[in-house]
N, C-alpha and C positions, 0 to 999 in steps of 0.2 A: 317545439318545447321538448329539451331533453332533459331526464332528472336519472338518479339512482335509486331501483326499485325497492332497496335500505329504507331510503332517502321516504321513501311514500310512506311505508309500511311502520316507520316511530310514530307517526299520524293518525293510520289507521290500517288494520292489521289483518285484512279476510281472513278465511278458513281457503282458500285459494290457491294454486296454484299457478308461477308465473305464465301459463299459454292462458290457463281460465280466465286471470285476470286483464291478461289481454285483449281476449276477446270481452269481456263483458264489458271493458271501456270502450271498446271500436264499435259494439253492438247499442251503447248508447250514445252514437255520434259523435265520440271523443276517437278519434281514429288514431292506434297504434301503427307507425305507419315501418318501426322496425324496430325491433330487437338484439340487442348486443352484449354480447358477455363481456364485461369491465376487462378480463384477462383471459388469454388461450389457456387451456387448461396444459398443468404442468405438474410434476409430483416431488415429494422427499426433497424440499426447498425449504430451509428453517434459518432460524434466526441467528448468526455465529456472530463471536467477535475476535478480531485477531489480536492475539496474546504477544505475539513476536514476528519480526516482518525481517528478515537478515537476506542478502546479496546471492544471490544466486551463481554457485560457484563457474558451472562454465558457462554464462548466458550476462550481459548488462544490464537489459531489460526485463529479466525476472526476477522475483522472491519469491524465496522459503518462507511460508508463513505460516504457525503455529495458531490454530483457528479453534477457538471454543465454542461447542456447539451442547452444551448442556449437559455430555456424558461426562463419564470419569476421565478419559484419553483426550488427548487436544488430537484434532488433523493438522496431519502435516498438506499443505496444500502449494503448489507452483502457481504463483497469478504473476499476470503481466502489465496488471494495471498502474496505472501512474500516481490512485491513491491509496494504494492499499499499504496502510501503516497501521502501528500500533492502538485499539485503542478503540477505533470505532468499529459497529455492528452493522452489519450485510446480510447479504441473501449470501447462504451457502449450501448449494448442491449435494447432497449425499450421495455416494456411491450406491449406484441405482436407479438412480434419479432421471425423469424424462423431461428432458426441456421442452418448451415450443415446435415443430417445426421450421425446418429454416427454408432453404429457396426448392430445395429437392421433395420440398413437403415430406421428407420423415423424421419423427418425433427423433433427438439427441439424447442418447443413454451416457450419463458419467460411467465410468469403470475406473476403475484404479492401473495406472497409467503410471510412465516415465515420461518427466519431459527433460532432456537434458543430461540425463543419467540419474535423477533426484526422483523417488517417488511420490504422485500425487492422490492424495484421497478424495478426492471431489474437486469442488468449482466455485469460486466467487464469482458473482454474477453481478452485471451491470441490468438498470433500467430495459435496454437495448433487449439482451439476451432474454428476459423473460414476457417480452415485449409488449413492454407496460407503457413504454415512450421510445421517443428516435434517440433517448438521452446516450451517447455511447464514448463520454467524452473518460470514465471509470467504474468503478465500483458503483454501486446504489446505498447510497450512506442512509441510515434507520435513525432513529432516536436513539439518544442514549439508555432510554429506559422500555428499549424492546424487548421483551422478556427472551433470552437463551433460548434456542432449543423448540422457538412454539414456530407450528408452521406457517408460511411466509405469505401461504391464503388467508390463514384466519385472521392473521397480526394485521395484515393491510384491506381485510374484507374484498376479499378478489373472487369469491361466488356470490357476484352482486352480477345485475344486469341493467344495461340504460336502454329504460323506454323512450323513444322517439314519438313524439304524438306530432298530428298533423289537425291543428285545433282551423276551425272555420270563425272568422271574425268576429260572429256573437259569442264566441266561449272566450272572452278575454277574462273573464273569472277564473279561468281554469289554466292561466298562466303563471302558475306558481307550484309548487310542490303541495302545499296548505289548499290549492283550491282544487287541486286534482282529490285531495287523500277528501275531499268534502264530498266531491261526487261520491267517489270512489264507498265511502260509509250511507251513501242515498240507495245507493245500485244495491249493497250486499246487507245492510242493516248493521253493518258491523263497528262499533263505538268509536267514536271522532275524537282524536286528543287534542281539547282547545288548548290554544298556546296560551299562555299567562304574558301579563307584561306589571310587573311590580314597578311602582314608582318610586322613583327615586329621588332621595330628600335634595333640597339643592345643596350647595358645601358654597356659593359666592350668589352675589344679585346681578352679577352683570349682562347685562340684557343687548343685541340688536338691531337699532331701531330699524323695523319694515313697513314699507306705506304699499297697500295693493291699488294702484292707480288703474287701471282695467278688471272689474269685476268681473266683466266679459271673456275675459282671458283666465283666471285665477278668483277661483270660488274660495280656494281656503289654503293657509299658509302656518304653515307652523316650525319652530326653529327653537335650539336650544344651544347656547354656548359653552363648551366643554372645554374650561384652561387645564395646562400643564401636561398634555398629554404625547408619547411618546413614539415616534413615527417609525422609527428605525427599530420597532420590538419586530417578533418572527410572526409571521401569520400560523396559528395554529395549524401541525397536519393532516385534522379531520377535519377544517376546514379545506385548505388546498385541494383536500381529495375530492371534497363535493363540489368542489368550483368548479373543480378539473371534467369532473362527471356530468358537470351540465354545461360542456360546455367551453367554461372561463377560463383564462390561463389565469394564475394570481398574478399583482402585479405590485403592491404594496397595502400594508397591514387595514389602513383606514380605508382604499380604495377596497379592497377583498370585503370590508362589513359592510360597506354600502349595498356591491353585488349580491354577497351573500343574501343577506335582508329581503332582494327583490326578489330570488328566486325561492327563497322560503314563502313570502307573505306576498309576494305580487305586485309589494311598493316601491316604485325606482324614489331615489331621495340622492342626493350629494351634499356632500363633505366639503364647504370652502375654509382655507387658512383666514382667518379669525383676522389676522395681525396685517392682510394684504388687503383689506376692503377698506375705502376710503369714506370714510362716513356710515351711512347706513345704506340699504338696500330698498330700490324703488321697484317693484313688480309690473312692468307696463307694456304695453307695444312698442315696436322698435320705428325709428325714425329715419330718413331718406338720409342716407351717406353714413351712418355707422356701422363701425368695421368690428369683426369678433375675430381673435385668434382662438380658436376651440382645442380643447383637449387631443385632438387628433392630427395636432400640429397643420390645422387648414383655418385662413384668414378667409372670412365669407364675409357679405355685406349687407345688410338688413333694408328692411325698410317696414312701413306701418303693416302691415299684413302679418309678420313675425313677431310672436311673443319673445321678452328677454327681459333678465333680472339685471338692473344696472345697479352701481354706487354711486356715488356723488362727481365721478369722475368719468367713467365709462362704461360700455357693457361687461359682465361680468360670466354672461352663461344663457345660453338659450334653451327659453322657458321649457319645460318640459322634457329636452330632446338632450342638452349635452353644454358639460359644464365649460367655463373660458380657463383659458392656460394660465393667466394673470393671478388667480386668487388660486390654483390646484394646490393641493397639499405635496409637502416635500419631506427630505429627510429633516429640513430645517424648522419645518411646521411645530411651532410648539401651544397654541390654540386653536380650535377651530370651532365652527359654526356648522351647526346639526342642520339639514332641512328636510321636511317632508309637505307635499303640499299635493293638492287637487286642482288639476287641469283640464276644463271643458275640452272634448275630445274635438271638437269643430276647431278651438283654436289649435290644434296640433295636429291634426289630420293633414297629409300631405308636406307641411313644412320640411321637414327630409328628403326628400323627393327632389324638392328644388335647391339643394346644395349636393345633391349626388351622393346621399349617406342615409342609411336607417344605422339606430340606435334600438336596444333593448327598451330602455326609457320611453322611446316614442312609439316603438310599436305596441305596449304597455297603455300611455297616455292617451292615445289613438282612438283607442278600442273603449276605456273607460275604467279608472281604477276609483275604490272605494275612498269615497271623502269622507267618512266617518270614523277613521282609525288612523287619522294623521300622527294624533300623539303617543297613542300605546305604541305605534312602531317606531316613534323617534324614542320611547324608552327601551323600547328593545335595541334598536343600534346604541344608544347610548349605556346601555349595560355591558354589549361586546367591547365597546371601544374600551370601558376601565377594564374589563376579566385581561383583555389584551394588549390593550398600551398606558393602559393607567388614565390618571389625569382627575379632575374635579368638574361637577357636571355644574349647570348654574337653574335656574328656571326655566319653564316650555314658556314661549309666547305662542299666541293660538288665536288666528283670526279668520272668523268664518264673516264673509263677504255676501256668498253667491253661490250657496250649495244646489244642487238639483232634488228637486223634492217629488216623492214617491205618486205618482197615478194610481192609482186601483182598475186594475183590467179584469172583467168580468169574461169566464168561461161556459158557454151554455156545454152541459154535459150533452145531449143530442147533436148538437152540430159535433160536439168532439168524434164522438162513434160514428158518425157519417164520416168524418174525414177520414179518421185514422182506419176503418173497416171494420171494427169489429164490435162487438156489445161491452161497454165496461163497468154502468153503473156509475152514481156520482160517488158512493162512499171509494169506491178505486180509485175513482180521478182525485179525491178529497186526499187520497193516501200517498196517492203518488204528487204530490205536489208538497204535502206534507213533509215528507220523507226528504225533502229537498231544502229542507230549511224555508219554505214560503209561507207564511201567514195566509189565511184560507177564511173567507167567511162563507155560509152555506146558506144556499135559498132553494127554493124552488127548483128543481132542475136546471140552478145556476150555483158557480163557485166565485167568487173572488175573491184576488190576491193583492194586496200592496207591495210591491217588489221593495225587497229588503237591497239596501245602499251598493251593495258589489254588482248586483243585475242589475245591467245598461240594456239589454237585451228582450227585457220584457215590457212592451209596450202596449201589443193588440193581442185580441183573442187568438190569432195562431199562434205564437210564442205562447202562450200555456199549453196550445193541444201539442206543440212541439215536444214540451218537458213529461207531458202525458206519455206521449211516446216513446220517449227517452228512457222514461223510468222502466215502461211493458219492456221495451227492447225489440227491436227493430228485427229481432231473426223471432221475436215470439210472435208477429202479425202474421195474421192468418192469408194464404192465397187465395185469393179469389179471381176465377175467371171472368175474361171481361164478357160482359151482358148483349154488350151491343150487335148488330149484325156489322158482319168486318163486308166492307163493298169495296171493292178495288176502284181504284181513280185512273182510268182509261185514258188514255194520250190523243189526242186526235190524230187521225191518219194522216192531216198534213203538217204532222209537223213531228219532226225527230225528236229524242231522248240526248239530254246533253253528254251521256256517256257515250253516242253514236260520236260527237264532235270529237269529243276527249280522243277515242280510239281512231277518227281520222288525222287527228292532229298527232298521234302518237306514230302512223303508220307515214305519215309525210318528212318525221326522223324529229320530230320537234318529244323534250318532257317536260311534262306535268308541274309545276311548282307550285307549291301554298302560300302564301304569305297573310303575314297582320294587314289588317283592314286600316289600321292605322298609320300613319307617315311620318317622316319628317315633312314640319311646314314649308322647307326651303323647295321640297320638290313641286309642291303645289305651286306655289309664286314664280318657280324656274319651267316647268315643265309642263303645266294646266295654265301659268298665267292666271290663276285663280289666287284673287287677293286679299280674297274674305272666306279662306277655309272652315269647315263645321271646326271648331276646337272641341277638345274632350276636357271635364271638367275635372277630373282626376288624370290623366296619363300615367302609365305603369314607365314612363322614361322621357325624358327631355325629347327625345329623337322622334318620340313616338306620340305627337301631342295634336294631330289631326286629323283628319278622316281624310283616305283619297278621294279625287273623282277622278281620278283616273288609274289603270296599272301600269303604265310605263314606269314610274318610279320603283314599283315592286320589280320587277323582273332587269330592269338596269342593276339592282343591287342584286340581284339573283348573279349578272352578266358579269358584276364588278368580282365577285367573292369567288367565280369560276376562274376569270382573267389575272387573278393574281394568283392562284396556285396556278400556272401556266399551261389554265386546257390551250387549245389550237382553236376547237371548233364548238360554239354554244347553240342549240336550239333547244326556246324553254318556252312554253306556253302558259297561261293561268285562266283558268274561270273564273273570276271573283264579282263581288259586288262594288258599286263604285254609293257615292253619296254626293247628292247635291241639293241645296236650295231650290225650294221649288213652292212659293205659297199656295199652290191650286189643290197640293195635296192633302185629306183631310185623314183626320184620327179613325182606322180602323183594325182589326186583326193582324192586319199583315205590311202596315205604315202606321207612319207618326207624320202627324200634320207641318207639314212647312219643308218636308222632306222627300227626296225622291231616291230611291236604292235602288235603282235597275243590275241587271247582271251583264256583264261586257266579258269578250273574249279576246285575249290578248298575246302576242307571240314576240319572240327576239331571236332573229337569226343574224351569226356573228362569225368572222372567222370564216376557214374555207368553206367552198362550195358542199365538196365531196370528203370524203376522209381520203388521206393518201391513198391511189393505188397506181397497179401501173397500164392500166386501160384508158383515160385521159387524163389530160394535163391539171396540173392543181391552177386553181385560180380562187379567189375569193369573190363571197356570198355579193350579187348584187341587188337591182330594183325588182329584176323582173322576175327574179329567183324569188321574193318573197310577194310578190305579186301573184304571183302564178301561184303561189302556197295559197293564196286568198281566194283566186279562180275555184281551187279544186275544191275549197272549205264551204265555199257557197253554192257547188255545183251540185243539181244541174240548172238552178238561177246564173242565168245571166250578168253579173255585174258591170257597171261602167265605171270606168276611170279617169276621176277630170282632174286637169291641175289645181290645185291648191294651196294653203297655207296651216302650219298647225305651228305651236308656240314649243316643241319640243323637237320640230322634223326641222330639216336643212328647206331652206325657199323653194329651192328650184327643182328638188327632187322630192314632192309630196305629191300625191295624190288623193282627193276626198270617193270614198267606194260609193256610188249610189245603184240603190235599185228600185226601179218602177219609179226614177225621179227624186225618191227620199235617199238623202246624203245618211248612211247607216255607219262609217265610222273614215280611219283613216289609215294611209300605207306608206311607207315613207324612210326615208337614211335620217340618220339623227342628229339634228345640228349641231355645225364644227363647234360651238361655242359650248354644248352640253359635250360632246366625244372629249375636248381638249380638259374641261372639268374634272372629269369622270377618269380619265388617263385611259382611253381605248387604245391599242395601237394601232386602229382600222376603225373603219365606222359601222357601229350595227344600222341593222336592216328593223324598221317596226312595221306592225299594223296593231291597230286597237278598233273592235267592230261590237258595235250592239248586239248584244246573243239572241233576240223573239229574233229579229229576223234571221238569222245563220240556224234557228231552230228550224223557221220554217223549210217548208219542200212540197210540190207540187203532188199531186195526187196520181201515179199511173192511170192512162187510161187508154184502153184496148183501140189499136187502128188493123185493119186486115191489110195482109203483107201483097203491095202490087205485082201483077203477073208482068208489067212493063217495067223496060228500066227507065232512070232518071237522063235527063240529059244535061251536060256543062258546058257555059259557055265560059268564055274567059277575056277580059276587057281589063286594059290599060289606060288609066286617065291619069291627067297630070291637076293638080292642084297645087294651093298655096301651101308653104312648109308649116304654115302655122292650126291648119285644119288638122284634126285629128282625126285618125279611124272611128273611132268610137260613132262620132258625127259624121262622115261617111255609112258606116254600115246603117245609124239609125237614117237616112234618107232612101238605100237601096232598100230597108224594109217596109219604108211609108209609101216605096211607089204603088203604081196601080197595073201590077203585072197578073190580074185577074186569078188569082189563089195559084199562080203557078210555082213562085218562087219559094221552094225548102231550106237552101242552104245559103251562108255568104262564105265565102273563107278568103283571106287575104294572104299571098304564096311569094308577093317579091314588093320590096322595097326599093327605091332608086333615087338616089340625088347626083345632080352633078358635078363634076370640080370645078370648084371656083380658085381663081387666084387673089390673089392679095388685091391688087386691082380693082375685084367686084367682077369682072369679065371671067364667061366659063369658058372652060375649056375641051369638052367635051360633053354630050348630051343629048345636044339640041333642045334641051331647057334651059329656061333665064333662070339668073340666080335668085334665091329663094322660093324657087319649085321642088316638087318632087313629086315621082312616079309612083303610082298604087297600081298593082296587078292585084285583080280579083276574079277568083273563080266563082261564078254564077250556079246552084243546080237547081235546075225546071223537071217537076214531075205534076203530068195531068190527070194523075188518079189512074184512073180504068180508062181514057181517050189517052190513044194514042198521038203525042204532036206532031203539029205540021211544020214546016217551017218558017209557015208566015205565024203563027202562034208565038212562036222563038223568036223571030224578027221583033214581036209588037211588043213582046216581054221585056227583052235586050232595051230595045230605043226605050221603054218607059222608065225604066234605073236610069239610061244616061240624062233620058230629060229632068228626072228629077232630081240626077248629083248636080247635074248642071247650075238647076233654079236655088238648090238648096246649101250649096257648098262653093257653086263656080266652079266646078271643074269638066274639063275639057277632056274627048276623047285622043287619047296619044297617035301623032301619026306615024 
């Protein structure tokens, strides 16, 4: 909400100054979120008019112009601008005068000057130059009745400033100028100027007819028809300048009093041409396959969930949020039709969102505007429209349908002071709610209030001790130290600190990423194969309308938004939380029943192996490269790696990571059918792993360092090409080599050539074999080994790769 601090102060007028006043709105939850001064400061800029504008003798594009500025003497002035003629009044710089700075950031002194060989007294100024706008197309043309000679601060009110507030959803009261300067006189006691609204006689009867068909949608409707009125008059310039100030560009005379109106009183209303409505106006939900062309030159298509005002022929305007192009007022508009009405915020809530647009109107409607002063502010717009374009106003019609009527929320003073911290007394809470405009009954060490028609906001007892507090002011509560004994929450020894991960995963060359816990749906359905995502029931964006269960989708678009500014090489990991269906879960502190929120860890390596150098060769990032990233993330856990299938990895190059048996997540190149989508020009590399386990970690535990060494043996077996190590080493550690065996290590891999045929070529294995060389080491504690020890150890792995794998010792 931006307004001009002018703009508050006609309203209500502290003893204050603008930093006081800022803070004591930010101090009572109304957060000033910046401050701006309307204009850079600038000096000896006053009102001229140029008397005579003649050819500048050696120059085409300049004039001599004879400039009256209030004294006895005209200035002779050289301007180059393309409007400067006789007649009209500008900003004219006096000799001495400090402009704005410009790009060099030092302020521009006028001096009296040649330009051309013609002497200059000063400077006509454009918009641009005193840098009021980008306007730089001439001069800045004033009214005609700018007084000579007054200065060009005071005539245009340019020691004004625009407060920026950053309102939080319940203050939609305070979305107006009117509703601020109402705090604003609660906080400081300083008198409120209520606005009047005189009514106005009619001058015709002609009335038209509206039917509210959804009460549900449209509690109250009110409309007055204004013939004869003139669409092509000027918008007033202290209008323009307050529109401009909060904000609004003008745009035309009847649209600028609609604006206007709202950011005075907080009422959005529109203005339809009178003469283009077919029939009368139906108030109802919209219907499956009608089309709206809107004001913003976009054709949307409704259906029963969207409020919309039709005529006897089509839609006309969607409810609450933005008017149809079809009835907009023009230069040709010569009647039109007043509306002001009240919209349950339920029916408007979101509906923007789902056409890719907010409106002022709806973020207004949203929140909750006052249905009880439909009519005084269709008298108020309709008293601007005659001060300004003329015309004859007719009757208000006024139909109250479905108003929201007042609760009484009861305040216990004791719980207030528990809450808020400090002692206050009920006659303080009585005054401070008071002071706010709320109706107050007093009991017993209880208050109650009937919230008055503008507060949507006050419903339960916190919303009163909120306004308690609002009114104390949030820098006068008292600090109090916390009570409690502070105990630290100890980590168990087995198991790491997720920043320990973060900083492994940081030191492996892989960063850090954050992303929304929310998605696009498609990723879900493409990439989890999940067909029934949690949906959100608001979304802050179409893209963004479901909860992951997985991060692949978050760091692919990390992967995409690096790949098109053209990094080489990406590695980016996330911590985050995933979300999934899960009925077992029940409602406690730290879940929501039907739900499971576990934390997963997740990485994308893409792109070359290494960064260029010139110690090895570049190749690009492959399986074992990010597998082996996984080895060290889990180490000194052991993990296994089986083949697998995942709904976002390539078939044949997935692995599922298991430990102690339980599959903890997956590793894997990303299928050609996601990379080709996505426009990779190579294929990333993923894993995605359950985080409790990649927490966990074994416990050190003290062994005394042997006075003997180990001994290795080393054996070659051939097996099927379809057996894996993995199963391999788990049978060499199931045998029964009687606590001998420490180590496995595997040092040579072997296959043979086969030809096209099927017949190898070399080897002395059949096709589909291959050779495992594995290094054995036996250590017997404190006994030194024998040989036949080592003998019985040896034969016990082979008998068991044998029974457990089939494989054979190599001859």
């Amino acid at each position: 909400m931006q307004f001009p601090e002018s703009w508050l102060r006609e309203f209500c007028n502290p003893p204050l100054t603008t930093a006081e006043l800022s803070d004591a709105l930010t101090m009572a939850g109304l957060e000033v979120e910046e401050l701006q001064p309307v204009a850079p400061p600038f000096t000896r800029v006053v009102v001229g008019e140029i008397k005579q504008a003649e050819q500048h003798p050696n120059a085409d594009r300049l004039r001599v112009c004879q400039v009256d500025v209030g004294q006895a003497e005209l200035l002779n002035i050289v301007c180059g601008a393309p409007n400067a003629r006789v007649g009209i009044r500008i900003p004219c710089a006096m000799v001495g005068a400090e402009l704005p700075p410009g790009e060099d950031g030092k302020p521009f002194v006028i001096k009296v000057g040649k330009l051309r060989g013609v002497e200059s007294q000063g400077m006509l100024c454009s918009a641009r130059e005193l840098k009021l706008s980008e306007d730089h197309g001439g001069l800045m043309e004033l009214p005609a009745d700018a007084p000579l000679g007054q200065n060009i601060r005071e005539y245009l009110q340019l020691d004004d400033t625009l407060f920026t507030l950053k309102l939080t959803p319940n203050l939609a009261h305070c979305l107006s100028v009117y509703g601020i300067a109402r705090e604003v006189a609660a906080l400081t006691g300083s008198p409120l100027l209520q606005p009047a609204f005189p009514t106005l006689a009619a001058v015709h009867e002609q009335r038209l007819p509206v039917t509210i068909s959804a009460p549900d949608l449209c509690g109250r409707f009110s409309g007055r028809v204004v013939r004869g009125v003139n669409p092509k008059a000027a918008t007033p310039k202290w209008m323009v300048d307050r529109l401009a100030r909060c904000g609004q560009r003008s745009v035309a005379p009847l649209v600028d009093i609609s604006n206007y109106v709202m950011f005075e009183l907080g009422r959005p209303s529109h203005i339809f041409d009178l003469d283009k409505i077919q029939g009368g106006l139906d108030v109802r939900w919209g219907r499956e396959g009608e089309t709206l062309k809107l004001l913003n030159g976009n054709t949307i298509t409704v259906d029963g969930q969207v409020g919309v005002i039709a005529d006897a022929q089509q839609v006309e305007s969607l409810a609450g949020i933005m008017g149809g192009d079809s009835t907009a007022v023009s230069d040709d508009t010569q009647n039109v039709y007043v509306e002001a009405a009240f919209w349950w915020p339920k029916a408007v809530a979101g509906r923007s969102r789902r056409f890719n647009f907010s409106t002022d109107a709806g973020h207004r409607f949203e929140r909750g505007v006052d249905p009880e002063l439909t009519v005084e502010h269709i008298e108020r717009i309709t008293q601007l429209i005659i001060d300004i374009c003329g015309g004859e106003p007719g009757p208000i019609d006024d139909q109250r349908v479905n108003v929201p009527s007042a609760q009484p929320v009861t305040l216990r003073v004791a719980r207030a002071e528990k809450v808020i911290g400090m002692a206050l007394g009920q006659e303080r809470c009585a005054l401070a709610l008071r002071r706010l405009g709320l109706p107050v009954t007093e009991g017993s060490g209880t208050l109650t209030v009937t919230p008055p028609s503008y507060r949507f906001d006050l419903t339960i007892e916190e919303d009163l001790i909120e306004e308690v507090a609002r009114m104390v002011g949030y820098n006068n509560l008292p600090t109090t130290k916390p009570l409690a004994p502070i105990v630290p929450k100890l980590r168990a020894e087995a198991q790491r600190s997720s920043f320990a991960v973060r900083r492994l995963l940081a030191g492996l060359g892989y960063q850090e990423t954050i992303n929304f816990s929310f998605v696009d749906a498609s990723w879900e359905h493409e990439l989890a194969a999940n067909p029934n995502p949690i949906k959100l029931l608001n979304p802050i964006a179409s893209q963004m309308s479901v909860m992951r269960s997985s991060l692949i989708g978050s760091l692919l678009q990390v992967l995409k938004f690096n790949a098109d500014r053209k990094a080489s090489r990406v590695r980016v990991f996330e911590l985050g939380r995933v979300f999934l269906r899960d009925a077992s879960v029940t409602d406690s502190i730290t879940t929501v029943s039907g739900f499971d929120q576990p934390m997963r860890v997740a990485g994308v390596a893409w792109g070359t192996h290494a960064s260029t150098q010139w110690g090895m060769p570049e190749r690009a990032v492959d399986f074992y490269d990010i597998k082996g990233d996984v080895e060290a993330l889990l180490a000194p856990l052991k993990p296994v790696f089986v083949p697998a299938e995942h709904p976002s990895l390539h078939p044949g190059r997935t692995a599922a990571v298991q430990l102690d048996g339980q599959t903890i997540g997956h590793v894997g190149e990303l299928h050609p059918r996601w990379r080709q989508k996505w426009g990779f020009a190579s294929s990333p590399l993923v894993f995605e792993l359950a985080l409790d386990p990649v927490l966990a970690r074994r416990v050190p535990a003290f062994e005394p360092v042997s006075r003997l060494q180990p001994v290795t043996r080393d054996v070659a077996v051939v097996l099927g090409d379809q057996v894996t190590y993995a199963a391999v080493q788990a049978a060499i550690r199931a045998a029964d080599t009687g606590g001998l065996l420490r180590d496995v290590t595997l040092f040579d891999l072997y296959r043979p050539k086969v030809q096209k045929d099927g017949s190898v070529v070399q080897g002395g294995l059949a096709a589909g074999e291959k050779s495992l060389a594995i290094r054995l080491t036996l250590h017997g504690g404190e006994n030194t080994l024998t040989d036949e020890q080592i003998e019985v150890a040896v034969q016990a792995v082979l008998q068991k790769l044998s029974a457990d794998t089939g494989a054979r010792l190599r001859a």
